[in-house]
C-alpha positions in Angstrom: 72.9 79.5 201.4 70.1 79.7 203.8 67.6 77.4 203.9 64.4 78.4 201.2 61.9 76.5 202.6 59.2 77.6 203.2 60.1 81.2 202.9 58.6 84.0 200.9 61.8 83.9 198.6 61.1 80.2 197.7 57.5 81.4 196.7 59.0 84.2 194.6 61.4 81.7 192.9 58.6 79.8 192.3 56.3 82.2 190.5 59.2 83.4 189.1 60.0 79.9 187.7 56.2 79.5 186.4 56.3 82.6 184.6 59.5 82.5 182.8 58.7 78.7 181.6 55.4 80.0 180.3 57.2 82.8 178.5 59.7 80.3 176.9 57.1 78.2 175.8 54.8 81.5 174.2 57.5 82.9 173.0 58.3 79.4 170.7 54.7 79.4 169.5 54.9 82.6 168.8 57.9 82.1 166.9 56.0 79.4 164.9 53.2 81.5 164.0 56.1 84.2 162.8 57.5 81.6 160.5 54.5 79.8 158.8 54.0 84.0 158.4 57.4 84.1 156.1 58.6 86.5 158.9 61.8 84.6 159.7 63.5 87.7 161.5 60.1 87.9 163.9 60.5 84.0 164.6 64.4 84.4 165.2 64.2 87.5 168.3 61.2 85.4 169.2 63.5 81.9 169.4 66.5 84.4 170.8 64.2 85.6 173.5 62.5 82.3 174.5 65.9 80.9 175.1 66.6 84.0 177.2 63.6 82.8 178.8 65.2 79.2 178.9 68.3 80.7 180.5 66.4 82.6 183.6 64.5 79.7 184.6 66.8 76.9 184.7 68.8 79.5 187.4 65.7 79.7 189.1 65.0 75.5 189.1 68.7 75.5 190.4 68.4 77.9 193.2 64.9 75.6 194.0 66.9 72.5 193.9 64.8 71.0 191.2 68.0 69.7 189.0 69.9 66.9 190.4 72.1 64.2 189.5 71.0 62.2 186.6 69.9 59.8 188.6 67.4 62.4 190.9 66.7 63.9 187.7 65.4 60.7 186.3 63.2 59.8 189.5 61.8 63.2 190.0 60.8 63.1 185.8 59.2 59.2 186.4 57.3 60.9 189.5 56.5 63.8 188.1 54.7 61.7 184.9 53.4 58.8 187.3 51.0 62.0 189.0 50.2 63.4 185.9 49.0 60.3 184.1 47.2 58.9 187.7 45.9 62.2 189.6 46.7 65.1 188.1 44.9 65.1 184.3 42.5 62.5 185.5 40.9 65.0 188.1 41.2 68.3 185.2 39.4 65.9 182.7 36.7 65.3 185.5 36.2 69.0 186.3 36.0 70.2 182.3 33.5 67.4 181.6 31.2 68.2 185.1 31.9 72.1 183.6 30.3 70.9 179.7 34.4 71.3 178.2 34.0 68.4 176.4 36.8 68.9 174.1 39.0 70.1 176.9 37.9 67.4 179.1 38.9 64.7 175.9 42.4 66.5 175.5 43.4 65.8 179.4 42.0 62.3 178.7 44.6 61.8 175.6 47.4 63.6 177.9 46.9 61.8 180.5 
């Protein structure tokens, strides 16, 4: 395979990626809200589709080069939380509070 890189096709398989993890992961709460419903059918296409969902995107990560070896896996998951915890939800919980999100701004803080 060519090299991605910096191409437009990378890009795609990057929004692409983005989308189909936040389907997955609307998809399973919508699936919640189906069953505390008593609507077990809804909740089930809901489950079935979010895996679909599942399915797409871990091609996607693949073709990106985002799953490795166990070992790469676990150093890119340890540097993935390290910025998280240290830039990332530290710098979103300054921006909500300088915004007046207090609650928001509180929730980063506990995530982070």
């Amino acid at each position: 395979m060519q090299h991605l890189k910096g191409s437009k096709t990378e890009q795609n398989l990057m929004t692409a990626l983005q989308g189909e993890s936040v389907a997955r992961n609307k998809y399973t709460f919508f699936a919640q809200v189906a069953k505390e419903a008593g609507l077990e059918q809804i909740a089930g296409i809901f489950l079935e589709t979010a895996d679909n969902e599942r399915a797409h995107a871990e091609k996607l990560a693949k073709f990106l080069g985002l799953v490795g070896d166990t070992q790469a896996n676990l150093q890119a998951a340890a540097e993935g939380e390290r910025y998280e915890h240290s830039q990332m939800y530290p710098e979103f919980e300054k921006v909500a509070r300088e915004e007046g999100f207090t609650e928001i701004a509180e929730f980063f803080k506990e995530v982070a």
